[in-house]
N, C-alpha and C positions, 0 to 999 in steps of 0.2 A: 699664363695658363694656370698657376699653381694659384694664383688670386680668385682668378673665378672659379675655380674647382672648391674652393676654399667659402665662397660667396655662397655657390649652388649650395654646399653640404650644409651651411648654416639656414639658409631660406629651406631645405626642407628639414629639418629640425624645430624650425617657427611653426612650420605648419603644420605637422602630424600633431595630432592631439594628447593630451597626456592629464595622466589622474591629475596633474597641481590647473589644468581647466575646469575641474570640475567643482562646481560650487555645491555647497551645504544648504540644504534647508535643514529647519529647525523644525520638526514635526510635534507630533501629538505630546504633550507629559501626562503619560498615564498615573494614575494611582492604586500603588499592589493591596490587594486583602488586608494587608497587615496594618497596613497606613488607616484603609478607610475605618477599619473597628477602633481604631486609636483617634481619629476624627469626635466620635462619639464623647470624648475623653475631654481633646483641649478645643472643639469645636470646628464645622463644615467649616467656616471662611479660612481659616487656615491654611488649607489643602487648596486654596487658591493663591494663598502665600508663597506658599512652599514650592509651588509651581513657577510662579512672578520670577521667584530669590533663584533657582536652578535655569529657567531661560535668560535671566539677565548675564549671569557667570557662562552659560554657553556663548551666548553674543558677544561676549567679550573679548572669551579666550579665538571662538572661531570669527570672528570680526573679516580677517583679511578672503577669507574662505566663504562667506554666506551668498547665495543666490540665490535662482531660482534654474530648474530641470537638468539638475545634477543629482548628486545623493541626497537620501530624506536621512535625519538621524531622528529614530522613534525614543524618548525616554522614557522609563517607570518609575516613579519613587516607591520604592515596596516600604519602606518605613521611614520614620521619623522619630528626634523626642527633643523636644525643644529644652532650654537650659534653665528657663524661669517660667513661670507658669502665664498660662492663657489667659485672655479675661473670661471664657468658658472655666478654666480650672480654677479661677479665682473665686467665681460665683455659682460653683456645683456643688454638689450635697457634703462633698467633705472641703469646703472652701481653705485654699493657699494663701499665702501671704506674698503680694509682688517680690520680694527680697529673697524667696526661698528659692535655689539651687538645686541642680540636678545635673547629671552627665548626660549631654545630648548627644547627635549627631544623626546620622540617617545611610539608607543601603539602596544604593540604586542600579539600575542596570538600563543598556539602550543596544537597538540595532542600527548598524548603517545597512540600508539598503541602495541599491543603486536605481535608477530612474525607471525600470522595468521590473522593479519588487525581490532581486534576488536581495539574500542575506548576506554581507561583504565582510562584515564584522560585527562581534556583538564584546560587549564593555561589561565588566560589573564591577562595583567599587562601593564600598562604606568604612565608617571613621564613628570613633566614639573616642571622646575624649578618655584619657589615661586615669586621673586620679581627679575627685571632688575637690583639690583644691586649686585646680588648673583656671578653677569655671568661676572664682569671683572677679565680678568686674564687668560678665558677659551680658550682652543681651538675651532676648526671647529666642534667637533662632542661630546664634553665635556658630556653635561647632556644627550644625545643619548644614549654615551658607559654608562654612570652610570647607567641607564635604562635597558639598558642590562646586566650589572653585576646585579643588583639589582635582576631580573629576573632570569636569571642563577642562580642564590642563592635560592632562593624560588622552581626552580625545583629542585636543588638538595636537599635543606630537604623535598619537597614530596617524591623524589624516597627515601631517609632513612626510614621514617615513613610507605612508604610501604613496606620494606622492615622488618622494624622491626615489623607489625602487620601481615603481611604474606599475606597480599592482593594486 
């Protein structure tokens, strides 16, 4: 008796559904005000970069979670500033030298909605590296992507924790 009492409670435990069914998509990467006037600066292809470098670190981090007609997760990049210069900012009126430096990183924010458009949680995060001397050595987009992984990381222990608390 105590086996299949034990059997039942586990078969319906399998079946009720729970938030760790629910898959991620990866929706829209907006781009904030601030980002698009600063586009102007190191150039539009960029802001297609920058987009590419922040979907590839959410795919990553949410890998075991991605689906489809579960939650949609909306991103914004509101800014950016890359750590070496563009080939825009190489070849604009006050032209850079590839070698030169700068403190980058960027400030982003996202909604989880859930399959029926409510708001379940909303994210915001950015990083600027500390001091000019952190940044030789970096590429074009260095403390940007870390920013993005960094982020990515942080959505996927929320979606766990909601997962594991059932909310």
């Amino acid at each position: 008796m105590l086996r299949t009492m034990t059997a039942i409670l586990a078969l319906g435990a399998l079946s009720t559904p729970s938030l760790a069914d629910q898959p991620v998509t990866i929706g829209e990467i907006a781009y904030g005000p601030e980002l698009v006037e600063h586009a102007e600066d190191f150039g539009e292809r960029e802001l297609d970069r920058l987009a590419r470098y922040l979907r590839a670190a959410l795919e990553r981090e949410l890998a075991d979670d991605l689906g489809e007609g579960g939650y949609v997760l909306h991103t914004t990049i509101l800014d950016a500033q890359p750590n070496r210069p563009t080939m825009a900012q190489m070849s604009g009126t006050r032209p850079l030298h590839h070698s030169s430096i700068s403190i980058g990183g960027a400030d982003i924010e996202a909604q989880l909605l859930s399959a029926d458009g409510e708001v379940l949680e909303t994210y915001s995060y950015g990083w600027r590296s500390m001091n000019i001397r952190d940044v030789v050595g970096y590429g074009q987009w260095t403390d940007a992507r870390r920013t993005f992984s960094r982020f990515a990381d942080q959505v996927s222990d929320s979606l766990d924790e909601r997962a594991e608390t059932g909310s």
